[in-house]
N, C-alpha and C positions, 0 to 999 in steps of 0.2 A: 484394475484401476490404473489410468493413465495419467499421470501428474503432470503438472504445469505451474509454475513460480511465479505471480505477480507481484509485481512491487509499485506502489502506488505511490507517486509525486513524492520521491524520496530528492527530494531538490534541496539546494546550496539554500534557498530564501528562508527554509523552515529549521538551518542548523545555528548556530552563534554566530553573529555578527550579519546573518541574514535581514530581508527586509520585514517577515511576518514569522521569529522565532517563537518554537513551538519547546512543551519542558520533553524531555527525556529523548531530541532528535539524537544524541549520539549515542547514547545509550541502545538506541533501536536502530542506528544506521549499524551497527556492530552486530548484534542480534542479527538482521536482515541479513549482514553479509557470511555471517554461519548456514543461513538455509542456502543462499545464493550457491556457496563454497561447496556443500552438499549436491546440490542441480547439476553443476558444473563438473563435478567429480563424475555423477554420474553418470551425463550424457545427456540429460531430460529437459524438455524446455523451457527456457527464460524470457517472460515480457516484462519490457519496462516501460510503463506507462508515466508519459510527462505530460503534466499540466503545464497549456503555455495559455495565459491571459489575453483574452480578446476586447475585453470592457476596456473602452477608452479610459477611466478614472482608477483604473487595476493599481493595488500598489504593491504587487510581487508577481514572480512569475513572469515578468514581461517578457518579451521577443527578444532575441540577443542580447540579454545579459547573464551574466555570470553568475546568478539568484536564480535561472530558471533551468540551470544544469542541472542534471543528475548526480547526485555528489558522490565524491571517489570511494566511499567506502562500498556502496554497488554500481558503479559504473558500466556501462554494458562490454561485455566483451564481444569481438567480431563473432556475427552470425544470432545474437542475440538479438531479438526486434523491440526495438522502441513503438509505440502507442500513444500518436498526439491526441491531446484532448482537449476542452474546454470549458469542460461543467464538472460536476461532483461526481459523474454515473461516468466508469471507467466504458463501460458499453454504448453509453447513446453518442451516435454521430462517430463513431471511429471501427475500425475494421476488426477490433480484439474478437469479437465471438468469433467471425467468420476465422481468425489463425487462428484462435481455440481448436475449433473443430476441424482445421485440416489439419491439426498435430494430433489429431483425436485424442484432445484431452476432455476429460469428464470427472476429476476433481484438480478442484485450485487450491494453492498453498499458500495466501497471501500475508502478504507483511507491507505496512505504509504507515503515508502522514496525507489527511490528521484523521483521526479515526470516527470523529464526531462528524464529519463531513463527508468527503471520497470514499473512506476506507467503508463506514456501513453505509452508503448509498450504495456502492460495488457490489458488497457479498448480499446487497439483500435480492439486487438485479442478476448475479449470479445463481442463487436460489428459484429466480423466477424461470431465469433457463433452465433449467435442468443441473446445472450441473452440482457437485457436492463440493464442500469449505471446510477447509482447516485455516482457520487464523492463530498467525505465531502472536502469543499474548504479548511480549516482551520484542516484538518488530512495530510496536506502533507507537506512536506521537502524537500529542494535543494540543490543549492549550488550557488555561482558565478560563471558564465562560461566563460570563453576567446575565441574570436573569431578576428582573424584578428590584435593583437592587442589590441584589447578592450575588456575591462573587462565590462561585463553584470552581472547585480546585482539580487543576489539572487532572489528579489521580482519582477523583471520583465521578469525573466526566467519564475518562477511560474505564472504570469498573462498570459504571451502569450501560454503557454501550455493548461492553464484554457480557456483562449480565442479561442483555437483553438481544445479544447474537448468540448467545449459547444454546446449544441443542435444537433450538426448531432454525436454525440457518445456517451454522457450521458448529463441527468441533473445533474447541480454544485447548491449545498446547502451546506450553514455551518451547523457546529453540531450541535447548539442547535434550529437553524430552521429545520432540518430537523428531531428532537426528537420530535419538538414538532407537527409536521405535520404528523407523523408514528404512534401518539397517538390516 
């Protein structure tokens, strides 16, 4: 098994005081930077995939501001490759599979924001490749979402996604069980 670390649109917009704040960004930029801290110890490879917004009417994520950085708690270290994007699917239109597979990785260990969006469009398109998913449960972010009417809470948004990426598209571990089982 060959590992490989993605971190999905872990950007300044999605933490406090950002343009589109998501509930438990710091919570899971902490989290993140435990698997990251891990990757990095051990020599194995890190992508960091940034969404930068291309719709004219965008209102995060824009083109040179300070909301579409990757924010410091994973920041890239030199030699680590960033992965621009522009849609939900960390794969379409951007070169991630192709550096996947010259680092011959063939499972991914990801952690991001927002998990109702990027994060399970990602692992499900990762699934379709071949390759196999661990999602760190407690590395991802959301948000409340409205439906009908009714307001769905942050944290049952993120269970039922978790619920419905379990076992047939990745294994779900938290970060410090999953550090200490990669030991």
């Amino acid at each position: 098994m060959n590992l490989g670390l993605v971190l999905i649109d872990i950007q300044n917009d999605y933490f406090p005081r950002g343009k589109f704040e998501l509930s438990q960004a710091y919570q899971a930029g902490i989290n993140a930077s435990k698997v990251l801290a891990f990757f990095r110890k051990n020599e194995l490879p890190v992508f960091h995939v940034q969404h930068i917004s291309s719709e004219k009417d965008a209102a995060f994520f824009l083109p040179d501001t300070k909301g579409m950085e990757i924010h410091k708690s994973v920041f890239p270290s030199d030699g680590e490759l960033r992965i621009m994007k522009h849609t939900p699917d960390s794969f379409f239109q951007t070169n991630l599979k192709k550096e996947l597979d010259s680092q011959k990785v063939d499972h991914l260990v990801i952690c991001g924001m927002m998990m109702h969006m990027c994060v399970d469009t990602t692992v499900r398109s990762a699934r379709n490749f071949g390759y196999s998913v661990t999602l760190i449960e407690n590395a991802y972010a959301t948000k409340d979402l409205i439906w009908n009417n009714t307001i769905i809470p942050a944290s049952t948004v993120q269970a039922t996604f978790m619920a419905a990426l379990d076992n047939s598209f990745a294994n779900i571990m938290d970060a410090d069980g999953w550090i200490k089982q990669a030991h």
